[in-house]
MARBAMAR-774057 format. One record per atom (N, C-alpha, C): chain; atom name; x, y, z. Coordinates in steps of 0.2 Angstrom, whole numbers, plus 2048, in hexadecimal, padded with zeros to 3 digits. Each point is the difference from the previous one (the first is absolute). Example, Ala and Ser with C-alpha at 12.3 -4.5 7.8 and 13.67 -1.06 7.14 Angstrom:
! MARBAMAR-774057
A N 842 7E4 827 $
A CA 7FC 806 800 $
A C 804 806 800 $
A N 7FE 805 7FC $
A CA 804 806 801 $
A C 7FC 805 803 $
***
This chain:
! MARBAMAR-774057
A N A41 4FA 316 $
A CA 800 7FF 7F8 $
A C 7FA 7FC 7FE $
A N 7FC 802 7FC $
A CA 7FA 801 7FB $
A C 803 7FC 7F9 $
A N 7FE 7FB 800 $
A CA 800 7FB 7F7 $
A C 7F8 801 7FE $
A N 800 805 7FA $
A CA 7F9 7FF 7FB $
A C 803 7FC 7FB $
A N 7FA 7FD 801 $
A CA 7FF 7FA 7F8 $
A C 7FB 802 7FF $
A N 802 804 7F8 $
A CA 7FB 805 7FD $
A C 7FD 7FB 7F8 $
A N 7FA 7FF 7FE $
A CA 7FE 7FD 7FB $
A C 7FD 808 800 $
A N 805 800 7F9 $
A CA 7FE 808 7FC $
A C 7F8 7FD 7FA $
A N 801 7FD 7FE $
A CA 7FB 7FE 7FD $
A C 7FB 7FE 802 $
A N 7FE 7FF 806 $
A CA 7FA 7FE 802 $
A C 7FB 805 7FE $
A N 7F8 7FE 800 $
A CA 7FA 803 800 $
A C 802 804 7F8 $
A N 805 7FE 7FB $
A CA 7FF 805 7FB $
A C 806 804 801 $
A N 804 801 804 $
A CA 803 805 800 $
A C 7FE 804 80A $
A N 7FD 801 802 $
A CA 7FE 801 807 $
A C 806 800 805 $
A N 805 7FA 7FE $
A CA 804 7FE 807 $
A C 805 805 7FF $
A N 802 802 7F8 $
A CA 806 804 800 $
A C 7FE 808 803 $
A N 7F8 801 7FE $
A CA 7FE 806 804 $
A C 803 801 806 $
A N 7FC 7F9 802 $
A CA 800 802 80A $
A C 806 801 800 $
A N 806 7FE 7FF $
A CA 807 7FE 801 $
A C 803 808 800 $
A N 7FE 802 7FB $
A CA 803 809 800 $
A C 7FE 805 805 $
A N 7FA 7FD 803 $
A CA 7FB 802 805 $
A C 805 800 807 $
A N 801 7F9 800 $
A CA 805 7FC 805 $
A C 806 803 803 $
A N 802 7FE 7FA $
A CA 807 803 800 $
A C 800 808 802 $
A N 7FB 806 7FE $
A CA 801 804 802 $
A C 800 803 807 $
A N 7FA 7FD 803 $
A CA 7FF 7FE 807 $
A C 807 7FE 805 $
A N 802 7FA 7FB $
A CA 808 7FD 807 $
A C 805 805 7FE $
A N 801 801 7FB $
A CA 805 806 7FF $
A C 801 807 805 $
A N 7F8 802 7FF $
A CA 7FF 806 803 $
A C 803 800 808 $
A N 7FC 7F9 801 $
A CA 800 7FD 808 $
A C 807 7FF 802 $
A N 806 7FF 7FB $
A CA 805 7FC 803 $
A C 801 7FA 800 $
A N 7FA 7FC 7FE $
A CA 803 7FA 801 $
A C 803 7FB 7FC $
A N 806 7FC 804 $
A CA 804 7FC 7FC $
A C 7FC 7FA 7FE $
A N 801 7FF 7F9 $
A CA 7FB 7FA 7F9 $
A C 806 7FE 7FC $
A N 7FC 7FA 7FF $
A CA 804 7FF 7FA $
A C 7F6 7FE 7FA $
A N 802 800 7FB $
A CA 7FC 7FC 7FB $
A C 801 7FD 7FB $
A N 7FD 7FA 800 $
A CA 800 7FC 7FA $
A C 7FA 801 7FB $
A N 802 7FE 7FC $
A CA 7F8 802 7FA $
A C 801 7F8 7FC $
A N 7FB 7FD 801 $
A CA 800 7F9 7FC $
A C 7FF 802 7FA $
A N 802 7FA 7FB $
A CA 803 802 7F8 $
A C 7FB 7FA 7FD $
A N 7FE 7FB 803 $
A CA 7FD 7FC 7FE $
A C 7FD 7F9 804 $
A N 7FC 7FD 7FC $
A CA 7FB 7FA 806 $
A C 807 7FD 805 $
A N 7FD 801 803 $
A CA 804 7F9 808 $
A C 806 806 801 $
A N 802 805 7FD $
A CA 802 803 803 $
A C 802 804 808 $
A N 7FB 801 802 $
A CA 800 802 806 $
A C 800 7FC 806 $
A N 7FF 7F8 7FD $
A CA 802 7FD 805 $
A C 808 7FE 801 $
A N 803 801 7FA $
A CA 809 7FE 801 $
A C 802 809 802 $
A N 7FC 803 800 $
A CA 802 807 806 $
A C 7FF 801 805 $
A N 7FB 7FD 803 $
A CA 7FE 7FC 807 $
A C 805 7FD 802 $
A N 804 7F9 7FE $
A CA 804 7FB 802 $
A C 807 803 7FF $
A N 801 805 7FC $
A CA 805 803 801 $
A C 802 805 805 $
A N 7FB 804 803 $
A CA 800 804 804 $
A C 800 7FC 806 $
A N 7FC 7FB 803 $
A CA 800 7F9 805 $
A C 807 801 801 $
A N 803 7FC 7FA $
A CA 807 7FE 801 $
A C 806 804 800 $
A N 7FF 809 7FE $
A CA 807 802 802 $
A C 7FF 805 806 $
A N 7FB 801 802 $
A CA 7FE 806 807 $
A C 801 7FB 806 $
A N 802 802 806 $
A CA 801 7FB 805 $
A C 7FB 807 804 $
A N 7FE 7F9 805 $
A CA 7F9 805 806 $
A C 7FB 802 7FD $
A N 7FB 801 801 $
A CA 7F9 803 7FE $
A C 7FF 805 7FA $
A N 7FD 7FD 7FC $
A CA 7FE 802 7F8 $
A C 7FA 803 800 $
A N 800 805 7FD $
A CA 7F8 804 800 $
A C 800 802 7F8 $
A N 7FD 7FB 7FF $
A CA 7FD 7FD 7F7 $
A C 7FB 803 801 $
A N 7FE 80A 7FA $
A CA 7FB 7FE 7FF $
A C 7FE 801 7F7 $
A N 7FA 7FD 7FF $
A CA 7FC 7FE 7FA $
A C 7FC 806 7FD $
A N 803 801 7F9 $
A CA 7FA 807 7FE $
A C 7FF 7FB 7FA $
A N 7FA 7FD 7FF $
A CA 7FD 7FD 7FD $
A C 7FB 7FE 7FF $
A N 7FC 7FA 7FF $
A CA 7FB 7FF 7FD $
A C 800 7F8 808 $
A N 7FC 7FB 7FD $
A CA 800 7FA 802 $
A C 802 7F9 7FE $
A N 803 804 7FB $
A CA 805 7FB 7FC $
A C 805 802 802 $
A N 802 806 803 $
A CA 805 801 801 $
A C 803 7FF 806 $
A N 7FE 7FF 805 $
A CA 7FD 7FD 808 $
A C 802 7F6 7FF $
A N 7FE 800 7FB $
A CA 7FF 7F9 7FF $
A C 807 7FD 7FF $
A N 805 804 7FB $
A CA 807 800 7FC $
A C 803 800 807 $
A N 7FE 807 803 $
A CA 805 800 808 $
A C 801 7FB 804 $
A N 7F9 7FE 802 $
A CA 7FF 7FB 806 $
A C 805 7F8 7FE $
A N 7FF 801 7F9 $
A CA 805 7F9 7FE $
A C 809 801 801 $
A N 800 806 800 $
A CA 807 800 801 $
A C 804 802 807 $
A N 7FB 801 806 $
A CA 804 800 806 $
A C 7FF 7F9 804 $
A N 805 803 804 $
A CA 801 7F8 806 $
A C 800 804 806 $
A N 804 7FD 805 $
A CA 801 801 807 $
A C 7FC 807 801 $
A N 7F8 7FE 800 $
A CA 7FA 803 803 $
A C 802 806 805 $
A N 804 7FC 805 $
A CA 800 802 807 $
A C 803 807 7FD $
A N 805 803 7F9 $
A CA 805 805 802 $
A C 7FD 805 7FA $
A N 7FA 800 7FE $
A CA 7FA 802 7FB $
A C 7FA 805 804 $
A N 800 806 7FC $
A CA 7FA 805 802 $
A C 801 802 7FA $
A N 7FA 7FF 7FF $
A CA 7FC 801 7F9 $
A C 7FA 803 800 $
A N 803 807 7FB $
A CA 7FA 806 7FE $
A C 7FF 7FC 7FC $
A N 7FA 804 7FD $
A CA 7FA 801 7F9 $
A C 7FC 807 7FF $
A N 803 802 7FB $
A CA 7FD 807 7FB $
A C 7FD 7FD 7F9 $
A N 7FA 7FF 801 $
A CA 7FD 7FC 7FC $
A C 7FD 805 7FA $
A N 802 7FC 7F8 $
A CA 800 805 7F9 $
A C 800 7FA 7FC $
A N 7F9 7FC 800 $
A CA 800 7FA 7FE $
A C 7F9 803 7FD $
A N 7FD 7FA 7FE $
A CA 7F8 803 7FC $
A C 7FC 7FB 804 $
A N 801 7FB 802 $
A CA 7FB 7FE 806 $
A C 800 800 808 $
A N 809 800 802 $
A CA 800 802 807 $
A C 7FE 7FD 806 $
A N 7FE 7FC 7FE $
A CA 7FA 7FB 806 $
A C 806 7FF 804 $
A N 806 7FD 803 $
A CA 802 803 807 $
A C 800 806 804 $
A N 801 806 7FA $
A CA 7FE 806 804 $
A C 7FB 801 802 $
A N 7F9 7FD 7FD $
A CA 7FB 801 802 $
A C 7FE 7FD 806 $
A N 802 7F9 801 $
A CA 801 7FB 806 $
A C 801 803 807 $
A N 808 804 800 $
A CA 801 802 805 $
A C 7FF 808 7FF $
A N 7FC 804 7FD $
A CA 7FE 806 7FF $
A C 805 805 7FF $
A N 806 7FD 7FD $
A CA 807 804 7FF $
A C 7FE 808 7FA $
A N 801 805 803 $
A CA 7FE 807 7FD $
A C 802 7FE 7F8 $
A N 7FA 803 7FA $
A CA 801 801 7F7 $
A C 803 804 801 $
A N 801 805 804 $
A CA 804 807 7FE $
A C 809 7FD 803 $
A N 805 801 7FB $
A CA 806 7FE 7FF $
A C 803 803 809 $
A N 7FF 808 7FF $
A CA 804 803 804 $
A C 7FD 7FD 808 $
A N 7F9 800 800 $
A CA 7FD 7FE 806 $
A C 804 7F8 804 $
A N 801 7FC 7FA $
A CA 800 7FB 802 $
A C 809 7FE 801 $
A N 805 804 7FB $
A CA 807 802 803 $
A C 800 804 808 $
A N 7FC 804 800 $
A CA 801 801 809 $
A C 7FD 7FA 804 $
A N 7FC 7FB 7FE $
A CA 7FF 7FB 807 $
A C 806 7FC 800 $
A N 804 800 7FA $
A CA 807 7FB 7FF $
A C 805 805 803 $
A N 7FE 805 800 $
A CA 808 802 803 $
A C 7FD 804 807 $
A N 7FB 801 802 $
A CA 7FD 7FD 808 $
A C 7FA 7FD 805 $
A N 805 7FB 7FC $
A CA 7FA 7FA 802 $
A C 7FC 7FF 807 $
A N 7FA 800 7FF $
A CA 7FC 800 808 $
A C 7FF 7F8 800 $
A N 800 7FB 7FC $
A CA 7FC 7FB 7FF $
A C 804 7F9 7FC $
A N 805 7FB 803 $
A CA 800 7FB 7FB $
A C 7FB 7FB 801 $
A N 800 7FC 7FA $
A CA 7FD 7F9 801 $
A C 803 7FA 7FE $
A N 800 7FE 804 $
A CA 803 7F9 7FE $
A C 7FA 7FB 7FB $
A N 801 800 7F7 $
A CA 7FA 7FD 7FC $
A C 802 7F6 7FF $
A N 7FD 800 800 $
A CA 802 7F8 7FD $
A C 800 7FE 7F7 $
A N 803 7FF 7FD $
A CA 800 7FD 7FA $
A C 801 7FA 7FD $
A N 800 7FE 7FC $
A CA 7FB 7F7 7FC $
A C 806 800 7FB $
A N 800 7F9 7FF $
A CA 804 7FD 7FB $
A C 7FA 7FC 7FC $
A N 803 7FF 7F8 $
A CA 7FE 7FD 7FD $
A C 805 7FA 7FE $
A N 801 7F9 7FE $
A CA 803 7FF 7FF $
A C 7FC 7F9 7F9 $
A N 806 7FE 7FB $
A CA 7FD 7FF 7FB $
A C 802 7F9 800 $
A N 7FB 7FB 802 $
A CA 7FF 7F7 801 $
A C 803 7FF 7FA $
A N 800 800 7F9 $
A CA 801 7FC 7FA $
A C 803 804 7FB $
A N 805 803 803 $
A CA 803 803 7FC $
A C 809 802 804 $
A N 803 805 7FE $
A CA 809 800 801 $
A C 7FE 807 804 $
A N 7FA 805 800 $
A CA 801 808 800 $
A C 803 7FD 80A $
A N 803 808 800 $
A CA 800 801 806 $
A C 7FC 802 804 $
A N 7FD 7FF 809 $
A CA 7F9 802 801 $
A C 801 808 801 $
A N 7FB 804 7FE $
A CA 7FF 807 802 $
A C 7FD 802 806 $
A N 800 805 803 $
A CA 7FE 802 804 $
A C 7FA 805 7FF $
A N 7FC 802 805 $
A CA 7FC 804 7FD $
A C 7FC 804 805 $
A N 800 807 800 $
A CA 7FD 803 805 $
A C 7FB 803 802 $
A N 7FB 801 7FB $
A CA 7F7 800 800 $
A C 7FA 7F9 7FC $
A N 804 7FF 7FF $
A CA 7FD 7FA 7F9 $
A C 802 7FC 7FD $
A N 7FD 7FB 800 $
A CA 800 7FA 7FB $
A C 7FB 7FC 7FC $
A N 801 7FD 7FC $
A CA 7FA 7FB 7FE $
A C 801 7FD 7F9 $
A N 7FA 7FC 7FE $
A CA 805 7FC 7FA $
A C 7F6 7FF 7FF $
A N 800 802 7F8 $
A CA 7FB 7FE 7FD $
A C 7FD 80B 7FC $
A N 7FA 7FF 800 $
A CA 7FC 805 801 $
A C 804 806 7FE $
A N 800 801 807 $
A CA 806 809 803 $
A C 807 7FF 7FD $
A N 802 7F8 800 $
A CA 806 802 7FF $
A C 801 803 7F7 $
A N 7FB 7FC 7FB $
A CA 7FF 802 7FB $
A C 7FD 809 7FD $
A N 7FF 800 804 $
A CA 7FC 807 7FF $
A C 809 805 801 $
A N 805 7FE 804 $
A CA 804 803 802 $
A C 805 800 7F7 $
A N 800 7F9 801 $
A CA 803 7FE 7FA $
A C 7FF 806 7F9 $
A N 7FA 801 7FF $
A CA 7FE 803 7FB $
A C 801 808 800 $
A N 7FE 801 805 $
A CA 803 806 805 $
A C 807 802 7FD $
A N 805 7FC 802 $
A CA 805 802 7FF $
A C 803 7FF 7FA $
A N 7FF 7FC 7FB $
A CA 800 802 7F8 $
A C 7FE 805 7FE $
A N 7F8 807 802 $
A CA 7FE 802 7FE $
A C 802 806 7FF $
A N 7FF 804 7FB $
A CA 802 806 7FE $
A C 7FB 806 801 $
A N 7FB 7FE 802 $
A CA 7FA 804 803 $
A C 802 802 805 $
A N 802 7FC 805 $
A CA 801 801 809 $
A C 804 808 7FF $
A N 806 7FF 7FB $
A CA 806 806 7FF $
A C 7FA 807 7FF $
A N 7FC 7FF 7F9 $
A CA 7FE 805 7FE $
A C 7FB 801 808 $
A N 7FD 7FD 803 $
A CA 7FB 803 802 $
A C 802 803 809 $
A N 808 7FD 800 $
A CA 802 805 806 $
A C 803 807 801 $
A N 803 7FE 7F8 $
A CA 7FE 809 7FF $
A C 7FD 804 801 $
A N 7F9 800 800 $
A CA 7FB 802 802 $
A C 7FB 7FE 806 $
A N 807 7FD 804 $
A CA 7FD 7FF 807 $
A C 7FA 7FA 802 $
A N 7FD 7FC 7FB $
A CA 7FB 7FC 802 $
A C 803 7F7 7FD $
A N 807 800 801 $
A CA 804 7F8 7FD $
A C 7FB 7FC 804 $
A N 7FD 801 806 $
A CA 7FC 7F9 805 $
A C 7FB 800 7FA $
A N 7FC 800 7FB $
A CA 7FC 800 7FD $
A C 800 7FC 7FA $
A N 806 7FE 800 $
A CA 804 7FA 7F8 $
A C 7FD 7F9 806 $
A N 801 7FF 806 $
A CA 801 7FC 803 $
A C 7F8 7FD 801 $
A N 7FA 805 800 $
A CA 7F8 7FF 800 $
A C 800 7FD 7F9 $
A N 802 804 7FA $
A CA 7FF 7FF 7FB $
A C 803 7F8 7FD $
A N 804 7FD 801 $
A CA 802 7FB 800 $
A C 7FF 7FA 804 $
A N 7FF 801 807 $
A CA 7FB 7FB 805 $
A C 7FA 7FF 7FB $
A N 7FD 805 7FC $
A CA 7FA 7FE 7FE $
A C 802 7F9 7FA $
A N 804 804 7FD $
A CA 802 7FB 7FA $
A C 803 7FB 803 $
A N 803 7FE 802 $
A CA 802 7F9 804 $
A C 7FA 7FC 804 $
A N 7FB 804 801 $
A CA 7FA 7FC 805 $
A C 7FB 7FD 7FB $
A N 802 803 7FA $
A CA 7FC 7FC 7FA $
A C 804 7FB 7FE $
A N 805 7FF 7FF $
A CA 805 7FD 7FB $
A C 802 7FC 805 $
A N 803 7FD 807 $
A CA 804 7FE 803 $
A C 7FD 7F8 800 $
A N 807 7FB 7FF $
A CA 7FE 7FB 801 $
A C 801 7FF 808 $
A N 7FC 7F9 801 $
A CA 7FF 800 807 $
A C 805 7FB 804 $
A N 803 7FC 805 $
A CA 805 7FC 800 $
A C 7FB 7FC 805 $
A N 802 7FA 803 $
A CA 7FD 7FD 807 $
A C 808 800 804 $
A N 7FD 800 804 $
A CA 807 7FF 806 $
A C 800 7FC 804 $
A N 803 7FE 805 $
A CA 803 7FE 806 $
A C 802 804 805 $
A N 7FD 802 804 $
A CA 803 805 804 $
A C 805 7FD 808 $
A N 803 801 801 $
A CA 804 7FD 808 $
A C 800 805 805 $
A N 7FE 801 805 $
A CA 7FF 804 805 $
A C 804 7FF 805 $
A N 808 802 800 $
A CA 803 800 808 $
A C 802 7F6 7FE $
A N 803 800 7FA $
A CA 800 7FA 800 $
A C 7FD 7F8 801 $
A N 7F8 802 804 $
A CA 7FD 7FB 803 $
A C 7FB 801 7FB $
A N 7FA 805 800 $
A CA 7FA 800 7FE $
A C 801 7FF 7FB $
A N 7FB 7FB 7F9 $
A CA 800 801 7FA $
A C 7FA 800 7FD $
A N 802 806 7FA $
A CA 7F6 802 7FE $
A C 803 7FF 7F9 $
A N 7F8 800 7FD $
A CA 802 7FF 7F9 $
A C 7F8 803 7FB $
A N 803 805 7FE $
A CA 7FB 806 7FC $
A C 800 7FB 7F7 $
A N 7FC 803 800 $
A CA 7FF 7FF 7F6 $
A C 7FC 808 800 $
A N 802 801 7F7 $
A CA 801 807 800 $
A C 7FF 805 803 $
A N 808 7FF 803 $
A CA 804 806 804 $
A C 801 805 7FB $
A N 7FE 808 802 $
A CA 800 804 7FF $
A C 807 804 801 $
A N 801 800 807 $
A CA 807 803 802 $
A C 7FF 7FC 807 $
A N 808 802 801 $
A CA 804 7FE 807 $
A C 803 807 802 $
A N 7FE 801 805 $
A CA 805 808 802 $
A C 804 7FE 806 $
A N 804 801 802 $
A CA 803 7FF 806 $
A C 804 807 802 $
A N 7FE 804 805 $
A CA 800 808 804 $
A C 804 801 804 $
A N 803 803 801 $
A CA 802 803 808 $
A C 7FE 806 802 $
A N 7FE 805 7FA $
A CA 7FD 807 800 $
A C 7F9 7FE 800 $
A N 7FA 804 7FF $
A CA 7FB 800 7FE $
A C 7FE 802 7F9 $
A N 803 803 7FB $
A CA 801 804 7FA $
A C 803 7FE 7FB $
A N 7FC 7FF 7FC $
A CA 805 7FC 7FA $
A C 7FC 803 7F9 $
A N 805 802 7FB $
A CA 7FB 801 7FB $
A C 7FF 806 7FE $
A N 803 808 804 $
A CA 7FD 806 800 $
A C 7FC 800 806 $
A N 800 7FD 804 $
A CA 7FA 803 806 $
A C 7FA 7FA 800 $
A N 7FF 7FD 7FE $
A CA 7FD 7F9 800 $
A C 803 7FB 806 $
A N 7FB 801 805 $
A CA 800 7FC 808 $
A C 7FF 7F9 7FF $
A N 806 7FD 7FD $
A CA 7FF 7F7 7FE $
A C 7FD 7FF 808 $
A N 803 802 805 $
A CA 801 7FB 806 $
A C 7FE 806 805 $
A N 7FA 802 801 $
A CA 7FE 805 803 $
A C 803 802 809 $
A N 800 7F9 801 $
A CA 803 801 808 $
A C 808 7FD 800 $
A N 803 800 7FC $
A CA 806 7FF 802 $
A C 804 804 804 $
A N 804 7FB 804 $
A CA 805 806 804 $
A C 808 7FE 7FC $
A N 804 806 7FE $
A CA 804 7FE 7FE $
A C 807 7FF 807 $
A N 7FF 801 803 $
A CA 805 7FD 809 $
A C 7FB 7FA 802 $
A N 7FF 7FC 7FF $
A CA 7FD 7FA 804 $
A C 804 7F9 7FD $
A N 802 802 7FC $
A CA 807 7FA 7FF $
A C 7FB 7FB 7FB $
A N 7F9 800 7FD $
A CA 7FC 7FC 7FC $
A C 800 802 7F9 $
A N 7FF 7FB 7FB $
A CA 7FC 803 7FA $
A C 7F8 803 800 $
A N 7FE 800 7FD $
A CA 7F6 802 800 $
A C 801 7FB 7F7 $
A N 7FD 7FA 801 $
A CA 800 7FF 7F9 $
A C 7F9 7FF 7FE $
A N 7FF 803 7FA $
A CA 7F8 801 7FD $
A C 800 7FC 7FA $
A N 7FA 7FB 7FF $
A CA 7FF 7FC 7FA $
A C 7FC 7FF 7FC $
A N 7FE 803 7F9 $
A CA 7FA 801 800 $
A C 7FE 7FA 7F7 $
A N 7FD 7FC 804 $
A CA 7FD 7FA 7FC $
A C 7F8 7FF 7FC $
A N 7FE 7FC 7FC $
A CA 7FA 7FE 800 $
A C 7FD 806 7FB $
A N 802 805 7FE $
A CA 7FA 803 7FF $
A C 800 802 7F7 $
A N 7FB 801 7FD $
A CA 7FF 801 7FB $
A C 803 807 7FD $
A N 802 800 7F8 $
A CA 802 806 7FE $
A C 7FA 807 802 $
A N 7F9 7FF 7FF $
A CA 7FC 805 802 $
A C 801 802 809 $
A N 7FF 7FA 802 $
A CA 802 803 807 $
A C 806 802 802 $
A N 806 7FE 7FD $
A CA 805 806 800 $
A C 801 805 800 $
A N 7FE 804 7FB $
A CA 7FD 807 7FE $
A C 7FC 803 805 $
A N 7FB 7FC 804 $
A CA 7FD 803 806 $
A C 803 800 807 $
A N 805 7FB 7FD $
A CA 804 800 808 $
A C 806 804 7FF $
A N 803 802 7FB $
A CA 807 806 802 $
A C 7FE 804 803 $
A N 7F8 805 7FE $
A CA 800 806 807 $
A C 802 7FF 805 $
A N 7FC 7FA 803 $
A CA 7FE 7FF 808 $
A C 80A 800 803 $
A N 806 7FF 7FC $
A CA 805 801 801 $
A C 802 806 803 $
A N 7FC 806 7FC $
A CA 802 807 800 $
A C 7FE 803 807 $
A N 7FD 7FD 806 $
A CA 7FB 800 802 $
A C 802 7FB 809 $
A N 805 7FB 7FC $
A CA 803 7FA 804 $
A C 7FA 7FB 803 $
A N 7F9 802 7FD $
A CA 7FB 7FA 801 $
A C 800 7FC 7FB $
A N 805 7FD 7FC $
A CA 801 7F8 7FD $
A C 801 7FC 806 $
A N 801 800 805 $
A CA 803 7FC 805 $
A C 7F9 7FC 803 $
A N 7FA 804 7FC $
A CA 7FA 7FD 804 $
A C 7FC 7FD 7FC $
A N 804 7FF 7F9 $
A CA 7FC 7FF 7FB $
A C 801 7F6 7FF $
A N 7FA 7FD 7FD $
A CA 801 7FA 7FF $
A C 807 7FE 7FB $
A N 804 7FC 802 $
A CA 806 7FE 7FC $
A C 806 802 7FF $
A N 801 805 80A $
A CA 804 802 801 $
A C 803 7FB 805 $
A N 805 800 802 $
A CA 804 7FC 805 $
A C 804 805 802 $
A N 801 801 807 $
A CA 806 802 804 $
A C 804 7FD 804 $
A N 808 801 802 $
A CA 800 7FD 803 $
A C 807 804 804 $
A N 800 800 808 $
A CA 808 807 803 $
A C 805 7F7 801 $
A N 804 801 7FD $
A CA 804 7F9 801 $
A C 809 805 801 $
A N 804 7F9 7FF $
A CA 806 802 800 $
A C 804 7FC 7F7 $
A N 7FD 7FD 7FE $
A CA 802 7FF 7FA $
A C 7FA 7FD 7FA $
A N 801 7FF 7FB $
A CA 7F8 7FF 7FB $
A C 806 7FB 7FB $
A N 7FF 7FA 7FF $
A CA 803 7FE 7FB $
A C 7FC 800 7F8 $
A N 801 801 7FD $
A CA 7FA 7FF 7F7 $
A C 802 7FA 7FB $
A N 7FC 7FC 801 $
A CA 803 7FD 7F7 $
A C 7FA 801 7FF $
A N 800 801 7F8 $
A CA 7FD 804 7FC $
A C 7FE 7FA 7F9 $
A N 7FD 800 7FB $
A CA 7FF 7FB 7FD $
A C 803 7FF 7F9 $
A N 800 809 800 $
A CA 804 803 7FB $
A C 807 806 800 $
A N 803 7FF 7FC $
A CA 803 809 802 $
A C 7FE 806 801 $
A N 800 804 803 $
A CA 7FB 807 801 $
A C 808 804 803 $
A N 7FD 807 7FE $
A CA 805 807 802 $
A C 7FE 7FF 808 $
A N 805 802 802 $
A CA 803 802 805 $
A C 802 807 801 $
A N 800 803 808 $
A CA 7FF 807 800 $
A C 805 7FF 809 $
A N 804 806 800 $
A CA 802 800 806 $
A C 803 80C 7FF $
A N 7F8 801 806 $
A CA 800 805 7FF $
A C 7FF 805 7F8 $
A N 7FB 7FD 7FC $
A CA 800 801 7FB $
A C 805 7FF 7FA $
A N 804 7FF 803 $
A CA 806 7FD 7FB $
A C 801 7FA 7FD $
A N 7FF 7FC 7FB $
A CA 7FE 7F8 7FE $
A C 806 7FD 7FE $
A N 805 7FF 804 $
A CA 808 7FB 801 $
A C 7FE 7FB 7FC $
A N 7FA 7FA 7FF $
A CA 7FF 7FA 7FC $
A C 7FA 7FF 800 $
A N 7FD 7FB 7FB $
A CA 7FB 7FE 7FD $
A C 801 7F7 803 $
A N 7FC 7FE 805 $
A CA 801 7FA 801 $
A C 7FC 7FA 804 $
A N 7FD 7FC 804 $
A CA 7FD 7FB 801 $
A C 800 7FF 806 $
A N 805 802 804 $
A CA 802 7FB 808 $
A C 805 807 801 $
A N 7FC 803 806 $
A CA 803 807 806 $
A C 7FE 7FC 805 $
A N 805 803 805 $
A CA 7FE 7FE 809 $
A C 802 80A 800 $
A N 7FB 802 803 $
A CA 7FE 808 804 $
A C 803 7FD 808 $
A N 802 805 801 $
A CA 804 801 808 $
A C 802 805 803 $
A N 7FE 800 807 $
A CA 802 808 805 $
A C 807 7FE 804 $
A N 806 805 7FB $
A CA 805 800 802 $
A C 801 801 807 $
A N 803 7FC 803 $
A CA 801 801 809 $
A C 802 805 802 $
A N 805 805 7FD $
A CA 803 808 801 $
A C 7FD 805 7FE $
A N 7FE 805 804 $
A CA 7FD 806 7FF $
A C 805 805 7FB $
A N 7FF 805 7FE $
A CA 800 807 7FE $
A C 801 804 804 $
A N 804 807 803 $
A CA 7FF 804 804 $
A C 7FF 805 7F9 $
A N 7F9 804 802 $
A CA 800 805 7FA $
A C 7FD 805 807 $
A N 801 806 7FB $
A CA 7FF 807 802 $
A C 7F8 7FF 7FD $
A N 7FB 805 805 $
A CA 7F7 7FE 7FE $
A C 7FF 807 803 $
***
């Protein structure tokens, strides 16, 4: 038995495409599915916890979605160990897919799920929120708080992103908007805690990324060498620099040489604590859960078994 958790609206409309693509495919093939189709935000993860909780033995949840939608999931499974987890990715950025090189073409990438040559065991990150009641989230290519997370925020208000995935090019609201944030953005000073021991302390901090994937953003290498099975974060920090040098320093991003640039800090840990000086957006896998001052970033100890 096959559970799709289907985000029909994803990319504009794309997920409910691929799904009738899908569906034709298992039908044709005989195989026994059920699906869900989320109706609304946070929805997909109370279909995740629900399906955890009424199937007994081994669940093969897979995701037609986006990275938000990957994101809603991961928050609502448990017991790891009883979990095989596809990905049919119909999202407008995709950067897991891109990560683990999971097939754009729907049909392609339902035949590695229904014969699988390849699992991987992935690691995932929690974010949890110091100064405030939220509960902490988990997150499975990205996180951060400042900068990216803002650019997400605005992202996800936008009414452009919609019109412009209609026509296949949504990654392009998200350049368009990095621009305008890199002008405007106020800057914070931070605290940073490494592994609970080390402590640094930045003045205008631009962002905080905390990774398990390398891809964040639409295809933008925050953490050029991260391994997402090493059981670490990759956390990237980038401080000190003036609004003009900003503007020279997003390409080197596209490129994954910011990591060599002055005013970068890296660092492969197992946790990153933040306080922050002021409130700043927050981001876990593009999705922005709170606006807030004080996060500790962390590699959840339990793996993922996904189909790759």
């Amino acid at each position: 038995m096959y559970h799709f958790i289907i985000n029909a609206k994803a990319s504009s409309g794309k997920g409910i495409k691929y799904w009738w693509i899908i569906k034709r495919e298992l039908d044709n093939r005989n195989i026994n599915y059920r699906a869900y189709f989320t109706k609304h935000s946070g929805h997909a993860t109370n279909i995740a916890e629900k399906i955890c909780k009424s199937n007994y033995g081994t669940k093969k949840i897979v995701i037609v979605g986006g990275d938000g939608t990957v994101n809603e999931v991961i928050n609502g499974l448990h017991n790891y160990n009883e979990i095989i987890l596809g990905y049919i990715p119909s999202g407008s950025s995709n950067d897991l897919a891109r990560s683990l090189k999971i097939p754009k073409d729907p049909v392609e990438a339902l035949e590695n799920i229904l014969k699988p040559r390849k699992f991987q065991y992935l690691d995932h990150g929690m974010m949890e929120y110091m100064n405030n009641n939220m509960a902490p989230r988990k997150f499975a290519c990205s996180s951060g708080i400042g900068y990216d997370a803002n650019v997400c925020y605005e992202v996800q208000k936008s009414t452009l992103k919609k019109q412009l995935n209609r026509i296949g090019t949504g990654k392009l609201v998200y350049f368009l908007i990095a621009i305008k944030q890199a002008l405007g953005i106020d800057f914070m000073d931070a605290e940073v805690i490494i592994d609970g021991e080390q402590r640094y302390f930045y003045k205008k901090v631009l962002l905080l990324s905390g990774m398990i994937h390398k891809y964040e953003g639409g295809g933008l290498p925050m953490a050029p060498s991260a391994n997402p099975s090493d059981g670490k974060l990759n956390v990237v920090i980038v401080h000190g620099l003036s609004r003009l040098k900003i503007l020279a320093f997003l390409p080197t991003i596209i490129f994954g040489k910011h990591i060599h640039v002055k005013g970068v800090e890296t660092f492969i840990c197992s946790s990153a604590e933040i306080k922050a000086t002021k409130d700043m957006a927050t981001h876990t896998d593009g999705e922005v859960p709170a606006i807030c001052s004080h996060i500790k970033l962390s590699n959840v100890p339990h793996q993922i078994r996904m189909i790759t």
